[in-house]
C-alpha positions as CSV (number, residue, x, y, z in Angstrom):
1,X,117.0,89.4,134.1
2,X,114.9,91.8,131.5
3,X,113.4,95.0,133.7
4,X,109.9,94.9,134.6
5,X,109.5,98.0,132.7
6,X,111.0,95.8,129.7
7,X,108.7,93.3,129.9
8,X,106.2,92.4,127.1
9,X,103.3,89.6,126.5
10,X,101.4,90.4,123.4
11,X,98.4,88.9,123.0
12,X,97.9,86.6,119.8
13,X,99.2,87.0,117.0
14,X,96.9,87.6,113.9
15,X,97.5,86.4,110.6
16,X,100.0,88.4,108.2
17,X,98.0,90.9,105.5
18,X,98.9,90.1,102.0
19,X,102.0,92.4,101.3
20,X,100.5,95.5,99.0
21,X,101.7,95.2,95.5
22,X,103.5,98.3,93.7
23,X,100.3,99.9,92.4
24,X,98.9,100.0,96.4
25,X,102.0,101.1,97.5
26,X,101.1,105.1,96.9
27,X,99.7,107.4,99.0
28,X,100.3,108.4,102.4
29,X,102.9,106.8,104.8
30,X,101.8,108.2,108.6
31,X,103.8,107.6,111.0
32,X,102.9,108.2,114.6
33,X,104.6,110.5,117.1
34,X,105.8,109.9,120.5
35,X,102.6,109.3,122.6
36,X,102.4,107.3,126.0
37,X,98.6,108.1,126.4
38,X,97.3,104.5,125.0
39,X,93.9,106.1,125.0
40,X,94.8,109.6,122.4
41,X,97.2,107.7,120.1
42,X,94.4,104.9,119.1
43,X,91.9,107.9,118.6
44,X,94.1,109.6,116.5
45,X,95.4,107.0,114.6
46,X,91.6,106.1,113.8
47,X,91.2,109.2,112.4
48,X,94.4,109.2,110.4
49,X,93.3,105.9,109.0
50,X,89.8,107.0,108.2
51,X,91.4,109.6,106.0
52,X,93.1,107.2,103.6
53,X,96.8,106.1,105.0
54,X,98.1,103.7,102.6
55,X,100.7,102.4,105.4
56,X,101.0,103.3,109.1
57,X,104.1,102.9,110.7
58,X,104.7,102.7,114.7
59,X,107.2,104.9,116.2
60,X,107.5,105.7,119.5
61,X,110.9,106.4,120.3
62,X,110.3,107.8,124.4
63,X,108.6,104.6,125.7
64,X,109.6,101.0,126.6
65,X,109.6,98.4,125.2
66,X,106.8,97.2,127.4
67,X,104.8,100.5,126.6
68,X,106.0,100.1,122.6
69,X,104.7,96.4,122.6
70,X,101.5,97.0,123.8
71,X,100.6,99.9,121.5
72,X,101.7,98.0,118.8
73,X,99.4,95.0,119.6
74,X,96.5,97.2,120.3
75,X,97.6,99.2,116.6
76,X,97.3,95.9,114.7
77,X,93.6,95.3,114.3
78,X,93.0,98.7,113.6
79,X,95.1,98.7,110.8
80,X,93.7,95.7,109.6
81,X,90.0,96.5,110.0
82,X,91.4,99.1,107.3
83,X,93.4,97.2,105.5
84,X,96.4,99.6,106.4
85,X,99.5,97.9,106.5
86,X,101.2,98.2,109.8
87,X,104.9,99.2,109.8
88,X,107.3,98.8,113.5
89,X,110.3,101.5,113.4
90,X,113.4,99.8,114.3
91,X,112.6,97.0,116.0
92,X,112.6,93.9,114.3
93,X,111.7,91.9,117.9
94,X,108.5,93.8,118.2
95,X,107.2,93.4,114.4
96,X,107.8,89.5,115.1
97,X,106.2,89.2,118.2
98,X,102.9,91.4,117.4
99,X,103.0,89.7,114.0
100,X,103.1,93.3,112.1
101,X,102.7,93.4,108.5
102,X,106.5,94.6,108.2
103,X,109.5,97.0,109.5
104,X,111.4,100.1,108.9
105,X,115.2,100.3,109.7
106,X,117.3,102.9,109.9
107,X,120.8,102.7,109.7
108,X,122.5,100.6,112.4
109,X,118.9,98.6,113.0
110,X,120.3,95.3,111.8
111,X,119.9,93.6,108.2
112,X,117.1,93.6,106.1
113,X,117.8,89.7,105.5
114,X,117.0,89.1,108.9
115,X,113.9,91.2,108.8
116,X,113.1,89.3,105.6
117,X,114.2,85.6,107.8
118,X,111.8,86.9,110.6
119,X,108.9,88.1,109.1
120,X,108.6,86.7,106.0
121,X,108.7,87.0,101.9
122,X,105.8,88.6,102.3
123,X,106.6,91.2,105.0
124,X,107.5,95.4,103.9
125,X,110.9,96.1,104.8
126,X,111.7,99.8,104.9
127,X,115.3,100.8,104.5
128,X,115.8,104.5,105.3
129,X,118.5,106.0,102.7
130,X,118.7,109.6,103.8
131,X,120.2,111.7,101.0
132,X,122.2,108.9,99.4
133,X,121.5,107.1,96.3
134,X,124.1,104.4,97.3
135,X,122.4,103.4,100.2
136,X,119.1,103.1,98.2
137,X,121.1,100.9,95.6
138,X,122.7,99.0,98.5
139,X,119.4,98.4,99.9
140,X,117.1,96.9,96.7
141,X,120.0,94.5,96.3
142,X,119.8,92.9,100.2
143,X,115.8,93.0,99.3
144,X,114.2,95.8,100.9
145,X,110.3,96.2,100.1
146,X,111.0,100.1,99.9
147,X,113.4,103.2,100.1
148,X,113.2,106.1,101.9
149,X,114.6,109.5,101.8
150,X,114.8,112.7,103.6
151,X,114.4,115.1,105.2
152,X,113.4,117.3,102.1
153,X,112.2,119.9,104.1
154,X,112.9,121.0,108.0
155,X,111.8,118.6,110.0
156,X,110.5,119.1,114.0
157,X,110.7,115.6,114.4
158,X,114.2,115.8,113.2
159,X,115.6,119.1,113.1
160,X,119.1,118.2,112.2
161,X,118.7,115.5,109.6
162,X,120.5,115.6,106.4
163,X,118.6,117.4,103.4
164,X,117.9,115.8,100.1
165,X,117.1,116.5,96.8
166,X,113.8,115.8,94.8
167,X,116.3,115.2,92.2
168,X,117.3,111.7,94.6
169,X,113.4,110.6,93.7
170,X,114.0,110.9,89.9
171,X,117.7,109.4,90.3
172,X,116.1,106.2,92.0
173,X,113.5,105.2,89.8
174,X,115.6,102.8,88.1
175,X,116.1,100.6,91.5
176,X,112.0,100.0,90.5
177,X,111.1,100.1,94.4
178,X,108.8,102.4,96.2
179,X,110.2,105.4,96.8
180,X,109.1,107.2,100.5
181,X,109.6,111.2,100.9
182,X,109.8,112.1,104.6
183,X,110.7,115.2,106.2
184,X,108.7,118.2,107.1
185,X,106.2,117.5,103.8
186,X,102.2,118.8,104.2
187,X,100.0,119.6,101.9
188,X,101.9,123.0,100.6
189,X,105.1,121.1,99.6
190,X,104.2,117.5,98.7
191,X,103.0,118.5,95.5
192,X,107.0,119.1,94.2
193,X,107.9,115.4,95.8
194,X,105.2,113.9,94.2
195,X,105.4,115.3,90.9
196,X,109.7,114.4,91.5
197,X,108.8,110.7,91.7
198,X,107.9,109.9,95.4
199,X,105.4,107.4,95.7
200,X,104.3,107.6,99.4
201,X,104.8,110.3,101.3
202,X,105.7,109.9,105.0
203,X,104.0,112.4,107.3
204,X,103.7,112.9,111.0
205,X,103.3,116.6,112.2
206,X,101.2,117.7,109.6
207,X,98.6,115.1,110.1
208,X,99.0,114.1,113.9
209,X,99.3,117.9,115.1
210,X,96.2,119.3,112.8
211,X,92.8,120.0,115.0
212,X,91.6,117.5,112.6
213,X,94.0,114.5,111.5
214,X,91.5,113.3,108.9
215,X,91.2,116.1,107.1
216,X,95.0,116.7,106.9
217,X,95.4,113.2,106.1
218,X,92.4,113.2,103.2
219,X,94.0,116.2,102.2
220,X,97.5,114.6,101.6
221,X,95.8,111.7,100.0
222,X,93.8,113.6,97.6
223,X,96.9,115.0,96.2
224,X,97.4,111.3,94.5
């Protein structure tokens, strides 16, 4: 029997948002820390919103799934009274059962054909390709929405993640899919990934720890 703490009933599901075409698909990608306060994470990620996030994904990697559920369905019309995308890290059984508008998935998170079974043709699937090219490749062929590499810079969400190259960006244009920067970027260093050939950049300390998360985020979005 599934843990108490394991638990989850999310309420309703609401109707999928029309996945963003390629021209939408720029800007910034925010994704949320690790918060267990239900109460701080929705104010902050009302601000983040209100300063122009293209997509928000949902990460939380400290709390249960019961905890992860239920942020995730309270994240959902937020997003849409926006009309931000919402993204679930790693966990496909989540984005189907709050009906988000897509997932991200790392290495090891399962397949992006049974993201694309589960949530739809429709839904953004995220496929992270660290420093690899291959894996990008590998990726646009199984039918990911998007391709993500990193960490460009040192990251305190991740301090030992692999470092790529802005060269990656310009190598990867060919695959013609989004390409996400993430890793330590803020407004000082975006400007090199950007001009490189990202077309969202992913951001979660420099907009979620500023005294003001709209202004870092309008800041990060003005760069586009």
């Amino acid at each position: 029997m599934m843990a108490e703490t394991d638990q989850f009933n999310p309420e309703p599901r609401l109707s999928p948002m029309r996945s963003p075409t390629r021209s939408t698909a720029r800007g910034v990608y925010a994704i949320t820390p690790d918060e267990s306060d239900d109460e701080r994470l929705l104010a902050r990620c009302e601000a983040v919103l209100a300063g122009g996030v293209r997509w928000l994904q949902y990460r939380n990697k400290a709390a249960s799934m019961a905890t992860r559920a239920r942020q995730a369905t309270q994240l959902l019309p937020l997003c849409r009274s926006r009309g931000v995308a919402l993204i679930i890290n790693d966990d496909l059984d989540i984005a189907t059962a709050v009906g988000a508008d897509g997932v991200h998935l790392g290495l090891g998170d399962g397949s992006i054909a049974a993201a694309r079974a589960a949530l739809g043709v429709d839904a953004i699937i995220g496929s992270t390709c660290h420093n690899r090219l291959d894996l990008a490749e590998r990726a646009a062929a199984e039918g990911a929405s998007y391709v993500a590499f990193g960490a460009f810079f040192p990251s305190p969400t991740k301090p030992g993640a692999v470092q790529a190259t802005p060269e990656l960006l310009a190598l990867s244009q060919s695959l013609g899919l989004p390409r996400v920067a993430i890793g330590g970027i803020n407004a000082d260093n975006a400007r090199l990934l950007i001009d490189a050939g990202a077309d969202l950049i992913a951001a979660i300390s420099a907009i979620f720890d500023a005294d003001d998360p709209q202004a870092a985020t309008r800041q990060l979005a003005h760069l586009f």
